[in-house]
Every structure is written in structure tokens, then in C-alpha cells.
DRENPA-3360 file (N, C-alpha, C; in nm, 2 decimals, always signed):
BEGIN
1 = XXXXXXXX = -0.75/+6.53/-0.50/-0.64/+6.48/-0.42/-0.54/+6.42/-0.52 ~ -0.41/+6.44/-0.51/-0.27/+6.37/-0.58/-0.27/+6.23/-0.61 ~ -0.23/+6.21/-0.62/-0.25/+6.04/-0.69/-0.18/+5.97/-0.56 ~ -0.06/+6.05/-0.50/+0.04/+5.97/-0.44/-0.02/+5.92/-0.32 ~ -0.05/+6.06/-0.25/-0.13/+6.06/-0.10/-0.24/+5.98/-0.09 ~ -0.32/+5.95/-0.24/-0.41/+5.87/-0.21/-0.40/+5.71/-0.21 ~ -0.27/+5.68/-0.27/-0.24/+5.55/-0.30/-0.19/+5.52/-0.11 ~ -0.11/+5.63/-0.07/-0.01/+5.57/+0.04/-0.15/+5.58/+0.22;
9 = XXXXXXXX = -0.25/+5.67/+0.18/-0.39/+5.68/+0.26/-0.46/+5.48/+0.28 ~ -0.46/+5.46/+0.09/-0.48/+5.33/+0.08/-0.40/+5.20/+0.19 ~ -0.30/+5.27/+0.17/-0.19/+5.16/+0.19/-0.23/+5.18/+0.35 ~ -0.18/+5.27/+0.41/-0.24/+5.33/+0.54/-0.35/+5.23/+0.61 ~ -0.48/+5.22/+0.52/-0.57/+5.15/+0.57/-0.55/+5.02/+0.55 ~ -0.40/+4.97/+0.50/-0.41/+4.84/+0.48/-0.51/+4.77/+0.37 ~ -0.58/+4.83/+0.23/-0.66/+4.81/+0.14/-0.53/+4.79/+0.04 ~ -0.42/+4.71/+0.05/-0.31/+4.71/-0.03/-0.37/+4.67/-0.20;
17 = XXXXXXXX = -0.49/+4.57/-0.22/-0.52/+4.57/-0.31/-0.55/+4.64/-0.40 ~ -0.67/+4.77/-0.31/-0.73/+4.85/-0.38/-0.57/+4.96/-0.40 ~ -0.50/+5.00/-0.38/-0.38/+5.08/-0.40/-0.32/+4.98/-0.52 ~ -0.28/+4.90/-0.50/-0.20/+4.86/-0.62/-0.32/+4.84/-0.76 ~ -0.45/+4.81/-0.74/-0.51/+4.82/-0.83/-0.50/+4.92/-0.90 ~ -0.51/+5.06/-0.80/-0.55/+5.19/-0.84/-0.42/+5.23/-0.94 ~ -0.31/+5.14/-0.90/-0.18/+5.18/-0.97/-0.17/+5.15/-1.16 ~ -0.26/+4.97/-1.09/-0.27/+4.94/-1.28/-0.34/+4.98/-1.33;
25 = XXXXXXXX = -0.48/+5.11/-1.30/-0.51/+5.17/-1.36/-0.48/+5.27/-1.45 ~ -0.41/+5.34/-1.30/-0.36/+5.45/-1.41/-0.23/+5.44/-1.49 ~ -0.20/+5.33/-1.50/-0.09/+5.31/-1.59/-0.15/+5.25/-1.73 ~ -0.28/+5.21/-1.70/-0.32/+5.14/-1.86/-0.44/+5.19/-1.93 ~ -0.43/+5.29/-2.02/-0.47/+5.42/-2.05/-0.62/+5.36/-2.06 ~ -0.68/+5.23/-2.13/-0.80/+5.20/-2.19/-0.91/+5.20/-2.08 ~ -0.86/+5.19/-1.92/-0.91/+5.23/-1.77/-0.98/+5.33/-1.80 ~ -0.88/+5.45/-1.85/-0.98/+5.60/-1.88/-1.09/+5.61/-1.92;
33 = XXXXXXXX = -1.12/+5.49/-2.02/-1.27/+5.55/-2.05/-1.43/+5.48/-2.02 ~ -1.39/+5.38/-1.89/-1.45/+5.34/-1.81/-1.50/+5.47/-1.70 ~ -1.67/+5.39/-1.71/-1.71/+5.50/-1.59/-1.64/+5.46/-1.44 ~ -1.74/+5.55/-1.34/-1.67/+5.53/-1.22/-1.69/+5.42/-1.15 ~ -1.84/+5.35/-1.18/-1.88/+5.25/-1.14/-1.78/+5.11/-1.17 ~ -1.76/+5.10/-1.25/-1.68/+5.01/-1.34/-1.53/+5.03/-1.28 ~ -1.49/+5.13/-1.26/-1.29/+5.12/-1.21/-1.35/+5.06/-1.06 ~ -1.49/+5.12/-1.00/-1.47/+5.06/-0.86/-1.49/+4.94/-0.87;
41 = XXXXXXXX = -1.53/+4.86/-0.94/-1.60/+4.70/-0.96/-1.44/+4.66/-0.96 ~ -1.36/+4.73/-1.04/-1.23/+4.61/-1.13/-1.16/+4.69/-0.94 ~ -1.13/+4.80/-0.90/-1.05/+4.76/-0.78/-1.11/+4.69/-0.68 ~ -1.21/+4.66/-0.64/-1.30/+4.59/-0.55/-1.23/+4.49/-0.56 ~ -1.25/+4.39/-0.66/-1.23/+4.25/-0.73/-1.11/+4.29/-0.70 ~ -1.00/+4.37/-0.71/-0.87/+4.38/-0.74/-0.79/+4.33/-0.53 ~ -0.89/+4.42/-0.46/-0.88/+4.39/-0.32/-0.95/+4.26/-0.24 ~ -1.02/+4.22/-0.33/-1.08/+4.11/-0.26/-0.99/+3.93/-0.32;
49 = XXXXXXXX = -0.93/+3.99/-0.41/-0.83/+3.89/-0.47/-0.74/+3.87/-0.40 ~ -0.69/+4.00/-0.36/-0.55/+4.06/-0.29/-0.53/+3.97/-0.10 ~ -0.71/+4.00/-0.06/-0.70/+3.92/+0.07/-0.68/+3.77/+0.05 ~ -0.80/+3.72/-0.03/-0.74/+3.57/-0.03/-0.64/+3.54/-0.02 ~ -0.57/+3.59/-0.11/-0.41/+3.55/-0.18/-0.30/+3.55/-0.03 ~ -0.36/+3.68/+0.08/-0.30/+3.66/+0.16/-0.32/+3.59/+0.26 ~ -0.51/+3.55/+0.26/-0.54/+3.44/+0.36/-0.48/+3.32/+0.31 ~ -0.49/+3.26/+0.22/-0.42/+3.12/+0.14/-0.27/+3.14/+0.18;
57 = XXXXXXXX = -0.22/+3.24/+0.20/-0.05/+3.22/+0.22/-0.01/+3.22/+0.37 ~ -0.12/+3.25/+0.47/-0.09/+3.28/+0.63/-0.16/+3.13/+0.64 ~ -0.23/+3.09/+0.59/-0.32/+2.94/+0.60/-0.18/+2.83/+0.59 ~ -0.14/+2.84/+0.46/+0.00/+2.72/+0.42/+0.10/+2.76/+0.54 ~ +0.10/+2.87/+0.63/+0.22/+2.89/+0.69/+0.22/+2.80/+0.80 ~ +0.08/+2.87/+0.82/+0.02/+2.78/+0.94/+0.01/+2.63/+0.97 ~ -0.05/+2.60/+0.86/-0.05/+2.42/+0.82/+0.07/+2.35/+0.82 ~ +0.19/+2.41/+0.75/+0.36/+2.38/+0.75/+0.36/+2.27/+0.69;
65 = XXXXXXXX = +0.31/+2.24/+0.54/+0.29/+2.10/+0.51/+0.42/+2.12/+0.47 ~ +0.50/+1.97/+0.44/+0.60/+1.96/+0.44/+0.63/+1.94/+0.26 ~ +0.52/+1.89/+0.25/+0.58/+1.97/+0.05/+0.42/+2.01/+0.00 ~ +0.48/+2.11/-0.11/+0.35/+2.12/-0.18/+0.31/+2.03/-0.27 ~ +0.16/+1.96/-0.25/+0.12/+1.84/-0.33/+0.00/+1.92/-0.39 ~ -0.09/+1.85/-0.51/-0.20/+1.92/-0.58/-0.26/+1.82/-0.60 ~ -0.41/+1.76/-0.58/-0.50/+1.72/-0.65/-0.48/+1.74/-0.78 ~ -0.51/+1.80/-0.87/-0.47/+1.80/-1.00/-0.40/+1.73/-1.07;
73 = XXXXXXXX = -0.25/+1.71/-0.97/-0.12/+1.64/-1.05/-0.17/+1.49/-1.00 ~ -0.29/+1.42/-0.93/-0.30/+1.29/-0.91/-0.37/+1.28/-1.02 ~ -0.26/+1.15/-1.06/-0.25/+1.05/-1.22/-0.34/+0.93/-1.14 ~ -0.48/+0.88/-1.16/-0.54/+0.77/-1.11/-0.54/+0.73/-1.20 ~ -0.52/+0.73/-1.33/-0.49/+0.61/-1.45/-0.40/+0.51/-1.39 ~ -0.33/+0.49/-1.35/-0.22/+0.42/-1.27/-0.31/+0.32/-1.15 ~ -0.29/+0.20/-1.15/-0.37/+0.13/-1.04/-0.31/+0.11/-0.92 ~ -0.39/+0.19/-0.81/-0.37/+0.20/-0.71/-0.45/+0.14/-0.57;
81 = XXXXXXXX = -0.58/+0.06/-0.63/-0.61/+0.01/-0.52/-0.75/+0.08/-0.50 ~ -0.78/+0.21/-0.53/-0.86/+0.31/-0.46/-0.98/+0.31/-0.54 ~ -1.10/+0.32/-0.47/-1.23/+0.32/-0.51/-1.30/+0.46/-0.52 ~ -1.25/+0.48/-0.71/-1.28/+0.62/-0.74/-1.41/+0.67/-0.66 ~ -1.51/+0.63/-0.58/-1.66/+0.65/-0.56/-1.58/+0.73/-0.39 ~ -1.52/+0.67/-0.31/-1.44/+0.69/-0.22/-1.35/+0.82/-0.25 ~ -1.25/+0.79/-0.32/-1.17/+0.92/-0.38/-1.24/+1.04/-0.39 ~ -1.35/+1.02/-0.47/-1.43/+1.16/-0.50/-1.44/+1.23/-0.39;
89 = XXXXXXXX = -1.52/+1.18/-0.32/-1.58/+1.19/-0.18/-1.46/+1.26/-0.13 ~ -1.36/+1.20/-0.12/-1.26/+1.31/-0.03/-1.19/+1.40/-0.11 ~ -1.16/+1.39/-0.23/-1.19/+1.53/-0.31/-1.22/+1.66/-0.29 ~ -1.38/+1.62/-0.29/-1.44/+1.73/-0.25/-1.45/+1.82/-0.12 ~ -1.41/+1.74/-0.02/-1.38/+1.81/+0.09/-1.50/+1.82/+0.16 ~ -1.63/+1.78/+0.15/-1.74/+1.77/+0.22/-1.76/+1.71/+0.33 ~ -1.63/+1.59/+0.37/-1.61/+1.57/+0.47/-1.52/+1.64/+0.59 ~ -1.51/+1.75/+0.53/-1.43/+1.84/+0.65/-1.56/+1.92/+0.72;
97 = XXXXXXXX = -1.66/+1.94/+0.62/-1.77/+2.08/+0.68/-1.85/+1.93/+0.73 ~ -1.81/+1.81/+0.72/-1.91/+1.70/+0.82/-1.85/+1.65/+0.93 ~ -1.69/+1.70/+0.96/-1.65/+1.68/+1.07/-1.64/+1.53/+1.07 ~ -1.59/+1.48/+0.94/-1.56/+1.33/+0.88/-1.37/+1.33/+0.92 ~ -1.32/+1.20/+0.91/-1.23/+1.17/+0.94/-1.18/+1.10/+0.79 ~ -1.00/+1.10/+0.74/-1.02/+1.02/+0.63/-0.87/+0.95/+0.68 ~ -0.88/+0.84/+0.65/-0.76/+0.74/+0.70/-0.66/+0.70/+0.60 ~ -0.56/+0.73/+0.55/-0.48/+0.69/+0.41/-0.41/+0.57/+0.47;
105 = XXXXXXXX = -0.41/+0.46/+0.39/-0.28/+0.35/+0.41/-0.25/+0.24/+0.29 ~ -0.12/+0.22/+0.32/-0.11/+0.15/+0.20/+0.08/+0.13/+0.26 ~ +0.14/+0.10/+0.19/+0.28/+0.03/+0.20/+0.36/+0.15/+0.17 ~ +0.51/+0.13/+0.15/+0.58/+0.24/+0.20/+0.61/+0.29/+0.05 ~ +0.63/+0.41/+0.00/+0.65/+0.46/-0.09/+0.50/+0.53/-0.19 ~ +0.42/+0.46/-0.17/+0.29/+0.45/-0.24/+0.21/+0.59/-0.25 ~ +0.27/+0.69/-0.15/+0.21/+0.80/-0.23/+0.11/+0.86/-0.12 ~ +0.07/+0.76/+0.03/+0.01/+0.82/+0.13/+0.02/+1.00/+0.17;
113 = XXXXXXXX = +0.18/+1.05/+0.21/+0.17/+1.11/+0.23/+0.15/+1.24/+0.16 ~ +0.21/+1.19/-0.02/+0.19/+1.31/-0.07/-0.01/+1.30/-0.07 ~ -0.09/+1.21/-0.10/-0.22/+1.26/-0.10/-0.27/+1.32/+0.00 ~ -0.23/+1.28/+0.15/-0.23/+1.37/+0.23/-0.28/+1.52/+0.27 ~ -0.05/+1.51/+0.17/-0.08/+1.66/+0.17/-0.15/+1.71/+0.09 ~ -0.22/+1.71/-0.03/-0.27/+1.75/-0.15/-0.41/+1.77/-0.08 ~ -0.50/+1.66/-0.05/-0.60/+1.70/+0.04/-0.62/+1.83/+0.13 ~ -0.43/+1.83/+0.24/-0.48/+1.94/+0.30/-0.40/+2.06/+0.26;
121 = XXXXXXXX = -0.37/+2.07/+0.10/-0.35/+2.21/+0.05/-0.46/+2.22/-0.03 ~ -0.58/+2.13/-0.08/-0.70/+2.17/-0.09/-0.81/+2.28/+0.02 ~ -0.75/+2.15/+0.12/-0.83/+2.27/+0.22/-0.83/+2.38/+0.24 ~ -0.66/+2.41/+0.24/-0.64/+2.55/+0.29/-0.69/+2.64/+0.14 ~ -0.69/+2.61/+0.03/-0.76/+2.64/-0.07/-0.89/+2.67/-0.02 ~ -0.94/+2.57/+0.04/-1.13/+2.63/+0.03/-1.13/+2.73/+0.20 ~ -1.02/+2.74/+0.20/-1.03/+2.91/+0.34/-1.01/+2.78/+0.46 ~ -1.03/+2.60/+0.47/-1.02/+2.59/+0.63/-0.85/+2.58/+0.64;
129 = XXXXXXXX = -0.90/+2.57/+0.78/-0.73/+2.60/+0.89/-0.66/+2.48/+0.86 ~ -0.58/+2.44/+0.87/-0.46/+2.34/+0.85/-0.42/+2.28/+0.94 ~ -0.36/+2.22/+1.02/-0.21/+2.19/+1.12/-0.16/+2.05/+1.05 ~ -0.03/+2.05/+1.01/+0.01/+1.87/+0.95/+0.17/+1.90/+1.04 ~ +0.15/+1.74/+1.11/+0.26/+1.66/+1.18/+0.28/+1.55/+1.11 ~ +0.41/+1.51/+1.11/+0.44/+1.36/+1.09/+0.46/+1.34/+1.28 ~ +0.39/+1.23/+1.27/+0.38/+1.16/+1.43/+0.46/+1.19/+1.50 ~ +0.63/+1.13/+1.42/+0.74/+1.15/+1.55/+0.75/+1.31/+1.60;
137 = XXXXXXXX = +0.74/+1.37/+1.50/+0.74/+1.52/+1.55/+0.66/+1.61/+1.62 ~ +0.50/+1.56/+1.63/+0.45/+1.59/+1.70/+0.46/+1.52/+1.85 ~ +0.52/+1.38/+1.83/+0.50/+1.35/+1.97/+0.70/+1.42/+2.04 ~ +0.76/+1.45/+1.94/+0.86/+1.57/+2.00/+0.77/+1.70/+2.03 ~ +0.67/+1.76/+1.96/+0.64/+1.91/+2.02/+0.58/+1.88/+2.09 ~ +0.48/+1.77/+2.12/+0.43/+1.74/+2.27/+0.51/+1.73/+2.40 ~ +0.65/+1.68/+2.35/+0.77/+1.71/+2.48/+0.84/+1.84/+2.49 ~ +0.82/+1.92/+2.38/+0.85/+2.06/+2.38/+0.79/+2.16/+2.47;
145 = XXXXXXXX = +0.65/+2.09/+2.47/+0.54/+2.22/+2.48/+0.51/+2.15/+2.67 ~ +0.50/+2.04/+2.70/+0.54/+1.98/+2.80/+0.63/+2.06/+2.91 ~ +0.74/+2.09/+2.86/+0.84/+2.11/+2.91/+0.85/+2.30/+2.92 ~ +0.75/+2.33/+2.83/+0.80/+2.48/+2.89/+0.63/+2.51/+2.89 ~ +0.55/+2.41/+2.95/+0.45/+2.44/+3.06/+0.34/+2.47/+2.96 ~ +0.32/+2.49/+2.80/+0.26/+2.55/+2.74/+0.14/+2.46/+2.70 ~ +0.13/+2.34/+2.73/+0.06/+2.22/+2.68/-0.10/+2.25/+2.66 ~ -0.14/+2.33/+2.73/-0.28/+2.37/+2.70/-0.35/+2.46/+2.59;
153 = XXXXXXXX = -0.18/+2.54/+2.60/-0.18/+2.61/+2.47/-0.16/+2.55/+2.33 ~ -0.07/+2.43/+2.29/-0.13/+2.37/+2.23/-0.19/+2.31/+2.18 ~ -0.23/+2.22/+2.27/-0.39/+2.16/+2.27/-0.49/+2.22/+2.22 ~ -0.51/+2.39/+2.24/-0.60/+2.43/+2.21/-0.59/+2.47/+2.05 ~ -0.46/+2.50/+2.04/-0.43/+2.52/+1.91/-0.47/+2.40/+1.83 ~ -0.42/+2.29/+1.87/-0.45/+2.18/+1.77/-0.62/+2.16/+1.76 ~ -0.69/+2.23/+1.86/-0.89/+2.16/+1.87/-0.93/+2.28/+1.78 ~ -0.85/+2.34/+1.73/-0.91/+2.50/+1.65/-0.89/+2.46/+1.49;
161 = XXXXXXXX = -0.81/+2.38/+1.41/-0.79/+2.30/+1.32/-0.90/+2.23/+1.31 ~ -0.93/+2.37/+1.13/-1.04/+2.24/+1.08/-1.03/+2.13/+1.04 ~ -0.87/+2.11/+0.98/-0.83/+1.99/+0.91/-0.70/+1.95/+1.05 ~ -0.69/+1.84/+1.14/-0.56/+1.81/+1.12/-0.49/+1.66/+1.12 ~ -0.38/+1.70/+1.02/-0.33/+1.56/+0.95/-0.23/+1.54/+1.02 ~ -0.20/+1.38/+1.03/-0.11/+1.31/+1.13/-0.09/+1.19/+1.08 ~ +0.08/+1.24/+1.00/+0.15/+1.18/+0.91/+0.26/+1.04/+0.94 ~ +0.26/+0.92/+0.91/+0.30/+0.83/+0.96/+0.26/+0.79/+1.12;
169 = XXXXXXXX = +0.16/+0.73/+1.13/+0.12/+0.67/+1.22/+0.13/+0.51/+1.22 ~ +0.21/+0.50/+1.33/+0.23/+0.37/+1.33/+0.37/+0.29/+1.34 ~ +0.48/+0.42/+1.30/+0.62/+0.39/+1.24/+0.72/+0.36/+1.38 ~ +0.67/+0.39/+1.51/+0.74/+0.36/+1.61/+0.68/+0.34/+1.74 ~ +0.67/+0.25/+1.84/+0.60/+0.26/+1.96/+0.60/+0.39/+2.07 ~ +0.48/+0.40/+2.12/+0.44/+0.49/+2.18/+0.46/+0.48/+2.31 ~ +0.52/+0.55/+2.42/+0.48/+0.56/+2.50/+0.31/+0.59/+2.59 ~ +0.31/+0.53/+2.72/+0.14/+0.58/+2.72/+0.12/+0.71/+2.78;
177 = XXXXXXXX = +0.18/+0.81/+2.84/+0.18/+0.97/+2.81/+0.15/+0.99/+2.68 ~ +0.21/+0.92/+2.57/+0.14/+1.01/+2.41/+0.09/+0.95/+2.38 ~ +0.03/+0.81/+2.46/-0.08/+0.77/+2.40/-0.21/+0.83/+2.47 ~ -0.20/+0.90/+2.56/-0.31/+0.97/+2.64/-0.33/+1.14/+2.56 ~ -0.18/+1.14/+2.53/-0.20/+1.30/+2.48/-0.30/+1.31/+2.37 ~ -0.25/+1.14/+2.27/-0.33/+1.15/+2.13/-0.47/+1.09/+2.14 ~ -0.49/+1.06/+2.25/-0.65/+1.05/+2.34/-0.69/+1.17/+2.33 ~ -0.65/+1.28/+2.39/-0.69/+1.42/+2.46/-0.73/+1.50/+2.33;
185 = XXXXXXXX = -0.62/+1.48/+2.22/-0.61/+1.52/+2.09/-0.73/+1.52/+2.00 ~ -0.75/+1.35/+2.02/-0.85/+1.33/+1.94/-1.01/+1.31/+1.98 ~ -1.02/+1.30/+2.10/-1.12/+1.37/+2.19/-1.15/+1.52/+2.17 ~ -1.06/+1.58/+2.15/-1.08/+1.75/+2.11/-1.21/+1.74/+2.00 ~ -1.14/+1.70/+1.97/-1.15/+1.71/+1.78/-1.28/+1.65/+1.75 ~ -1.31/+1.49/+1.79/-1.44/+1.43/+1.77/-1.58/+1.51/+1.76 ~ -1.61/+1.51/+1.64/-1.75/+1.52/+1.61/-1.76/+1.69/+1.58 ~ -1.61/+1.78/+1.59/-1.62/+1.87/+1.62/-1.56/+1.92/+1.50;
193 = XXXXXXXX = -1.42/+1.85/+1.46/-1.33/+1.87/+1.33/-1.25/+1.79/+1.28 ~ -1.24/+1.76/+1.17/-1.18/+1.64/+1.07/-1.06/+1.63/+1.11 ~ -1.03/+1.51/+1.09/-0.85/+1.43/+1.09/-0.79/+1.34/+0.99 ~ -0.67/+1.35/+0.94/-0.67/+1.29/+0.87/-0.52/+1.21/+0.91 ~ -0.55/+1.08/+0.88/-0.41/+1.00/+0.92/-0.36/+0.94/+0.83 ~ -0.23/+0.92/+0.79/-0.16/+0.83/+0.71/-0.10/+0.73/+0.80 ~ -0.10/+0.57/+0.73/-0.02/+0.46/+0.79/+0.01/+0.39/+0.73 ~ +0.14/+0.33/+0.75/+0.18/+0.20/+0.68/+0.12/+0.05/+0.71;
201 = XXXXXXXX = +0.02/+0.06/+0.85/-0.02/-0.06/+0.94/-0.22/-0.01/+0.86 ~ -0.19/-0.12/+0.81/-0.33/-0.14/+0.79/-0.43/-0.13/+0.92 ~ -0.56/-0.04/+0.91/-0.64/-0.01/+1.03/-0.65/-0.08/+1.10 ~ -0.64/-0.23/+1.07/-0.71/-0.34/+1.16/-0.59/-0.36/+1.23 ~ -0.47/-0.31/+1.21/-0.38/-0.36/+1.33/-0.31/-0.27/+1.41 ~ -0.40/-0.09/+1.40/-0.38/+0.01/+1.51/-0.44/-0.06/+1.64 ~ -0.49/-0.12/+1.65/-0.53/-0.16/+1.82/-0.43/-0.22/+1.89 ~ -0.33/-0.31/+1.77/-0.24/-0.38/+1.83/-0.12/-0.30/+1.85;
209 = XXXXXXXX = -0.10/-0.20/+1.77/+0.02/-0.15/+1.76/-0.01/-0.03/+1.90 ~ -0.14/+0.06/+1.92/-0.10/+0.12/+2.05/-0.09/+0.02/+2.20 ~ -0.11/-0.11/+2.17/-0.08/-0.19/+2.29/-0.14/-0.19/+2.39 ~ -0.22/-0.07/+2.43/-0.33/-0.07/+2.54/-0.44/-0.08/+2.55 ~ -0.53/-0.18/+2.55/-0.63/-0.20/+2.52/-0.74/-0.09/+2.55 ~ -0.80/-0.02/+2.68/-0.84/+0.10/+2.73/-0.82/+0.21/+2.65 ~ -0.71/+0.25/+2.62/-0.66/+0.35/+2.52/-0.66/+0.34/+2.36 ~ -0.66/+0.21/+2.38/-0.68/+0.16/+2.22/-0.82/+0.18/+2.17;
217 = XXXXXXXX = -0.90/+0.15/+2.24/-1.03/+0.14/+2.25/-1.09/+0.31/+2.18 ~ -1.03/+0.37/+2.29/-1.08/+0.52/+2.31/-1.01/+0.59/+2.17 ~ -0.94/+0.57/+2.15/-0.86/+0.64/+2.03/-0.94/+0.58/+1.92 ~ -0.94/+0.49/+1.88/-1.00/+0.46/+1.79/-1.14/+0.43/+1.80 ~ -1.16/+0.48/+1.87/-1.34/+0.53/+1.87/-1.38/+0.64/+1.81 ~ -1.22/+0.72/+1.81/-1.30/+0.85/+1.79/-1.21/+0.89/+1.64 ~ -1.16/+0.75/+1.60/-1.09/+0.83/+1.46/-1.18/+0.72/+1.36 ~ -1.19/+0.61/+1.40/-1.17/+0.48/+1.27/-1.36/+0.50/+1.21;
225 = XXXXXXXX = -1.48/+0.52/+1.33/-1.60/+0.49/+1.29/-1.66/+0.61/+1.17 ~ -1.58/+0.69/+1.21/-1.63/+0.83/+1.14/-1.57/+0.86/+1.02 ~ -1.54/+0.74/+0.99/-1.38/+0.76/+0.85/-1.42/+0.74/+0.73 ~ -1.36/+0.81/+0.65/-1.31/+0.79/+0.49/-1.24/+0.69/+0.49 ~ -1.19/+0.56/+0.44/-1.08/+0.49/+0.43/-1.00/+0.45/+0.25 ~ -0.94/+0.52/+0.26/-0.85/+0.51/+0.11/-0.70/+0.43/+0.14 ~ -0.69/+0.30/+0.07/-0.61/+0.21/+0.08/-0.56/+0.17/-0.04 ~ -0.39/+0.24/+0.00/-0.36/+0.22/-0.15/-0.22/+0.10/-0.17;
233 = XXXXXXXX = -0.23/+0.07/-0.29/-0.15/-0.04/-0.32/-0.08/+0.00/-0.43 ~ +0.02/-0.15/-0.47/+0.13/-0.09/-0.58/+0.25/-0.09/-0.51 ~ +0.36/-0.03/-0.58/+0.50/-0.09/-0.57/+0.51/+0.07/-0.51 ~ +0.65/+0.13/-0.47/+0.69/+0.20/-0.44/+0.73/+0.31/-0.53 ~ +0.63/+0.42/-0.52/+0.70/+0.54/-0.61/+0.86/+0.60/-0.61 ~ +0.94/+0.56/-0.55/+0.99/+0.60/-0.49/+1.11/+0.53/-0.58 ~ +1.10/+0.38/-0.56/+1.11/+0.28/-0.65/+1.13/+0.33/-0.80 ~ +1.02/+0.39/-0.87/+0.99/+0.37/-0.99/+1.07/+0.55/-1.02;
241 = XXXXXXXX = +1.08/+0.60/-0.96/+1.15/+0.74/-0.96/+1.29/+0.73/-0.98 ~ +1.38/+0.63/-0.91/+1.53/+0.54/-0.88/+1.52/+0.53/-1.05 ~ +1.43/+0.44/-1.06/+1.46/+0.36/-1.20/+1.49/+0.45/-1.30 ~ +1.35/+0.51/-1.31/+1.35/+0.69/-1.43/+1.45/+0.75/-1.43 ~ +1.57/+0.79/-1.35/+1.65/+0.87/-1.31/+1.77/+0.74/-1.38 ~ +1.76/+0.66/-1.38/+1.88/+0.54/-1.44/+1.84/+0.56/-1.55 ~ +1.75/+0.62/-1.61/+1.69/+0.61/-1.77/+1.68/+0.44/-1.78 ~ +1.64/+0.37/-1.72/+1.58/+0.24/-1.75/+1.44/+0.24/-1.82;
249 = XXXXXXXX = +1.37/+0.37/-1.73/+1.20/+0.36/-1.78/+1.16/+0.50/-1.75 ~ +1.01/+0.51/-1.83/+0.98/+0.66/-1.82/+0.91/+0.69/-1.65 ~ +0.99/+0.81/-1.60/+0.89/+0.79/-1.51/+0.76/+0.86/-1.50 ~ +0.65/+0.82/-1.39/+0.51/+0.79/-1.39/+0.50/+0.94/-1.32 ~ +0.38/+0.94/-1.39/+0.32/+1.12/-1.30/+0.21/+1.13/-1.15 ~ +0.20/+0.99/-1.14/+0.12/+0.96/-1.06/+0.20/+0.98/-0.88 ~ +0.14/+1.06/-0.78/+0.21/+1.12/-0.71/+0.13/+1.05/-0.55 ~ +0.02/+0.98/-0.58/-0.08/+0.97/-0.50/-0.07/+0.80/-0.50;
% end
């Protein structure tokens, strides 16, 4: 068979890996004197790289985090408050396959939400699903989806998230429709799939800030007992970023 028809047969079946593999073979002569076993090993690997690459990219689309963050780029030389034995632990992400909860807070600038995100572009790294809101905006697609009747449809979307993060909690009062919804929300989810929340209001003063006691209750039943809690401290990165950019001082690589 022709080279060409067999590459575009490939493509055909959607094996776009194994086609463009087949491509860098025959263009890089020292391929030739590999047996047959061996070109199928290196396209195999060549298609099986090819799908991650495209599950990991339909996963971030899905998740929509709002910047790319990395574990890697967290500088914990820098004192932050956090109890590396804690840290680890959500690192690794073993609290997601435990259907654990991890709670970020700390003051404003400090790096909550980029750890956040970095956590959940970890995840989508180890293959789970994603969804990340910052609060106000979910409790706008909650009035979106409201409004053109679809609400069950999201809902269900949101209980099918291995990971979902829900970014600034706490930054403005709730009505009790979205305090029922983020009931329903996190009732889904309990015991079933991880959450993860960022706040500027330290844990102990979510009860006061949803205002309802009944609902307060229920909500944080099902987020706070099952938690990771990472509480970070320190001045404002944000702050120290202003300054670096005046050339006053070097700035810090610490992102978390």
C-alpha cells in the first residue's frame, strides 16, 4: 500500500498519533533498520502520547481555570504559614480518589487562588475532570441556567466533577436561593467528589457569613469535616510584585 493512503486511512480512523508517528519515521532514515516489532512499539507510544495530550487539553477546557498555575513554580522557602506535612498531602492528590475536601484561606493577595488553581491543573494532569468558579460567577451561571430552565442540567454537570473548585468564598452576601443552590451543590458532591474552596474569611466565620443558621449548618457539614485546611499567611504578593516592578526589590517566585 502507498504511504499516502495509508497515513490519510490512519487519519480516517482518527489514530492521528499513529499517522503522524508513521510520518517521523519515514522521514528519519536510522527508523529503517529497526525491525517491525520495534516501529510498532515507538508508533503505539507515539498514539498513546498523542491521546493524553488531547485528553489533558479537552480536560483544561473543560475546568476553564482562569490562569495557568504549576505546583512546581511553588517557592515554600518563603514563609507562609503552611504545614509542609498538610501541603504534601494535597500535593499528591490522594485526596481527590478519597473524595476529601481542601479549604485554602488566608488574606487577600497571598496566593490562595493561584494554589488553587495549581492543585486543579494537577488534577487535570492525573486524567480527573475539573470545573473552577470564582463564587460571584457561579452564583451568575446559577441565574443563567435558572433562567433558561437548564438548572438540572447543570447541576448534574457540576456532581460529575472530580475536582470542583470555588474560588473566593465569602467576598459578598448571599442570597438564600444560592444559599440552597450551594446546599444542593454540595450535597451532590459529599462523600462522592472533592471540593475545593478558597476564602479570605477564615473557616470559623463561614457560619456567620451565610447568616442562616439551618443552611449554615448543612453546608458546612458537608464541606468543612472532610477537609484538608491550608492557611496561609504573609503580606500580599501582589504587594511585593508593585514593589519589584519600581525596582525597589527583587521580586519573589513564590506564587502560592
Amino acid at each position: 500500500m502507498l504511504t499516502e493512503p495509508l497515513i490519510q486511512q490512519l487519519k480516517s480512523l482518527k489514530l492521528h498519533g499513529l499517522a503522524a508517528g508513521l510520518e517521523q519515521q519515514l522521514a528519519a532514515p536510522d527508523t529503517q533498520r529497526m525491525n517491525f516489532e520495534e516501529r510498532l512499539g515507538l508508533l503505539l507510544q507515539h498514539e498513546v502520547a498523542t491521546r493524553a495530550s488531547a485528553r489533558l487539553a479537552q480536560r483544561l477546557r473543560w475546568a476553564k481555570l482562569p490562569q495557568l498555575a504549576s505546583l512546581e513554580d511553588l517557592d515554600t522557602r518563603t514563609p507562609r504559614g503552611l504545614d509542609p506535612a498538610v501541603l504534601a498531602q494535597a500535593t499528591d492528590l490522594s485526596w481527590i480518589a478519597q473524595h476529601l475536601n481542601v479549604l485554602v484561606t488566608g488574606p487577600c493577595g497571598v496566593g490562595k487562588s493561584y494554589l488553587g488553581c495549581a492543585l486543579a491543573h494537577a488534577a487535570c494532569r492525573a486524567d480527573y475532570s475539573v470545573r473552577c468558579f470564582r463564587l460571584p460567577r457561579l452564583v451568575d451561571e446559577l441565574t443563567r441556567v435558572t433562567a433558561l430552565q437548564k438548572r438540572s442540567s447543570f447541576f448534574r454537570q457540576l456532581a460529575k466533577a472530580d475536582l470542583l473548585v470555588v474560588d473566593d468564598f465569602g467576598l459578598a452576601p448571599l442570597t438564600d436561593q444560592t444559599k440552597r443552590d450551594l446546599l444542593e451543590i454540595f450535597d451532590d458532591r459529599y462523600d462522592k467528589k472533592s471540593t475545593l474552596v478558597t476564602s479570605q474569611l477564615p473557616v470559623d466565620q463561614w457560619h456567620a457569613y451565610l447568616d442562616e443558621p439551618t443552611l449554615a449548618d448543612a453546608i458546612l457539614d458537608r464541606l468543612v469535616h472532610n477537609a484538608y485546611r491550608l492557611n496561609l499567611k504573609g503580606e500580599s504578593m501582589r504587594k511585593h510584585k508593585t514593589v519589584a516592578k519600581s525596582g525597589k526589590t527583587k521580586s519573589p517566585t513564590l506564587n502560592a
